[in-house]
N, C-alpha and C positions, 0 to 999 in steps of 0.2 A: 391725413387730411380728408375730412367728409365733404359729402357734395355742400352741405351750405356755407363753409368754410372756404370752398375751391368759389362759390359765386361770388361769395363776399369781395374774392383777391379779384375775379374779373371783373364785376361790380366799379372797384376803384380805378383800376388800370383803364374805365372805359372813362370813367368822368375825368383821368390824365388828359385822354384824348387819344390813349394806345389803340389802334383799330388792329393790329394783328404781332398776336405773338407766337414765336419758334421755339418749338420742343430741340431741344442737342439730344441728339442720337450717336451713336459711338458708328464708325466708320465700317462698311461689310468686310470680311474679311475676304483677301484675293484668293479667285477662284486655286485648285489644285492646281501645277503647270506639270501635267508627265511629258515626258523624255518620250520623242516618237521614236517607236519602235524600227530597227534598221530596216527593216523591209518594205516598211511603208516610207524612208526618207526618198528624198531624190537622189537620183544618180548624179555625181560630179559631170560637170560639162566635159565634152570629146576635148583634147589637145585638139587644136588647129594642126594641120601636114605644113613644115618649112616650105617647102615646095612641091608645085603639083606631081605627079607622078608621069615619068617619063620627061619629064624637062631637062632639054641640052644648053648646051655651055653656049651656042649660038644664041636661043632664047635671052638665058640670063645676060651674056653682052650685050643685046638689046634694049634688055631691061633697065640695067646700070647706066647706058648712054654712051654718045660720046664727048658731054660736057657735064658730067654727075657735079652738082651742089648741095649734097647731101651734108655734107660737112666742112666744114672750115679747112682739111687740108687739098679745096680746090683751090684756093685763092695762088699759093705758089706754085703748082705742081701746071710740067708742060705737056705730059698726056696721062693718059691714065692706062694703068697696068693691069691688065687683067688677066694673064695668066698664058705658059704655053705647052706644046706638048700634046700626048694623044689621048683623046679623051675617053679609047679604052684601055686606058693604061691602069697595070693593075696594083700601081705606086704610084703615091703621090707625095710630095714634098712640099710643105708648108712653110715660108719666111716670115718677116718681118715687115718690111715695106722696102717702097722702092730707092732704090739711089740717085745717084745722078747721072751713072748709064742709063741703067733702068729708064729714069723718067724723060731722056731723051731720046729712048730707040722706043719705048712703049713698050720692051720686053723685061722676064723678071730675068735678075741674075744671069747678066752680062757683062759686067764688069769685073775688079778683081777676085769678088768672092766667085759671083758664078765661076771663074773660067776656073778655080780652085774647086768648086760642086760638080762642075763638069769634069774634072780630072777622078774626083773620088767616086761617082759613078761609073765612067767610063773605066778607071783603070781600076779598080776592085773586080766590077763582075769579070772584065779579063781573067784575073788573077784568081779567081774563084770560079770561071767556067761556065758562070752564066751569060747568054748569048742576048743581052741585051746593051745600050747604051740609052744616051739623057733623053735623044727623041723618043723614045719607047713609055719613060714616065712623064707624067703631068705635074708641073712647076708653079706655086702662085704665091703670094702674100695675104697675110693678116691684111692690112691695109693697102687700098690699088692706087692711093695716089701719095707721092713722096712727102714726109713729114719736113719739115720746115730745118735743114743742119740738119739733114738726117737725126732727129731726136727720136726719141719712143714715141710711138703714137699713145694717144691719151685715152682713156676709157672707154669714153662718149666715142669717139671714132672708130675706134676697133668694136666697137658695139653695133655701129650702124655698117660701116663695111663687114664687118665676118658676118652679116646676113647671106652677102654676096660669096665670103667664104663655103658657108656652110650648105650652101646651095651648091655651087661646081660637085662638093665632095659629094653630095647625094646625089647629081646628074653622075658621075664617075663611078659611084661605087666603087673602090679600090679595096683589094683584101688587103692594105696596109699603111698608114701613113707615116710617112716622118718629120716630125714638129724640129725645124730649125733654128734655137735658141729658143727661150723665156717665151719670149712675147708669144710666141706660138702653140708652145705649151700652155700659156697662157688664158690666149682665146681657146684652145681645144679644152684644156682640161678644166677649165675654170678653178686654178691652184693658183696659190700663191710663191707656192714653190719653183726654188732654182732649176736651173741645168741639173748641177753635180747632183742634187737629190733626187732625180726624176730618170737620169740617164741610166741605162743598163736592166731595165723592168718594163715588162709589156703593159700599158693602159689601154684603155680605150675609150673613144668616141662615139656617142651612139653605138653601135654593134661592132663598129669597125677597130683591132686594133690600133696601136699606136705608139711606136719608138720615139723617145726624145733625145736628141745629139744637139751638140756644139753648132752657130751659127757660123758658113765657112770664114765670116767677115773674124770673128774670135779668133778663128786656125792661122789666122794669115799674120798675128800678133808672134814677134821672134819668141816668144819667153812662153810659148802655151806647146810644148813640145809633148808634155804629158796627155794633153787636151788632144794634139793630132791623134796620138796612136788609140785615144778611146774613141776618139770619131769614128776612127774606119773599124772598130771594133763593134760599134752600134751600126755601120751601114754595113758589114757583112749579116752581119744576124736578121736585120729588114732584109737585104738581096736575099738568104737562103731562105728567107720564112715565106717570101713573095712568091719566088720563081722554082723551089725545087719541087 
């Protein structure tokens, strides 16, 4: 098209009444996007510390309260359990939650499984020569206050109380833990895995070992006679690994 051909076409479109027309143009294409180079990316953000450094078991008592609402299972429980024992103990013994001694003396494992936990520490290291007993290790629960029918505590709870867990263990520092039943395996190992499949292998927690054994409330079942003799077969191996 010549230029008097191109006026002729404006020409008309102006006596239309068209006061302005648009050229299409095809769309730019998007710029290059390179891949930053790793050295020029950012460094991933620091993990936050669970807890500050140097923090004692008095503190975190403090901190938890002595009416914690943190979760639903304050509503039935009559105190809340927060754990007992020496806080440089270089064992420590993880449960489940509390029962209904438990959540009436405010201590863990005092009823019949403790005084069965209390026998398998006590009369083992005799029998094995180590010169310690139960007040010498540190005793607590997955969850501090009693679940409702002694049930399993539920996710969301054992999520919000094992912050309270996992702080004592780092105020304790222990060269060795022992997860008592699932649930404790549970919050420590973050598995989904049973007892039988966990027990008799060393894991760990953070840096810290970790023995998984039968929960003494299991032991004290007539029909689990095979279960007794692996228990104390997993609490000799924690006592020699601890103390020799």
């Amino acid at each position: 098209m010549n230029r008097d051909q191109l006026r002729q076409y404006l020409n008309f479109y102006q006596d239309l009444g068209v006061k302005s027309i648009y050229r299409h143009t095809a769309p730019a294409a998007p710029p290059e996007v390179r891949p930053t180079p790793p050295e020029l990316r950012p460094a991933p953000p620091a993990l936050l510390p669970l807890a500050p450094p140097g923090e004692t078991l008095d503190a975190i008592r403090a901190d938890l309260g002595d009416d914690c609402r943190r979760c639903r299972l304050c509503e039935a429980r009559s105190r809340i359990v927060f754990g007992s024992g020496s806080e440089q103990a270089r064992l420590v013994f993880v449960g489940e939650g509390p029962g209904a001694d438990e959540d009436a003396q405010g201590l863990p494992f005092v009823g019949r499984a403790g005084q069965l936990l209390t026998q398998m520490i006590d009369g083992t290291a005799s029998k094995e020569g180590i010169p310690i007993r139960r007040p010498d290790v540190y005793i607590c629960n997955v969850v501090k206050c009693r679940p409702p029918e002694n049930r399993t505590p539920l996710p969301d709870e054992m999520e919000i109380c094992g912050e309270f867990l996992f702080r004592q263990l780092l105020a304790i520092r222990p060269k060795a833990i022992c997860a008592l039943g699932s649930t404790a395996a549970k919050a420590l190992l973050d598995t989904k895995d049973g007892v039988t499949r966990l027990r008799g292998r060393w894991h760990k927690w953070r840096d810290i070992p970790v023995i998984v054994t039968y929960h003494p409330s299991y032991l004290l079942r007539p029909y689990n006679q095979n279960a007794k003799r692996e228990a104390w077969e997993d609490l000799k191996k924690v006592l020699h690994y601890v103390y020799d």
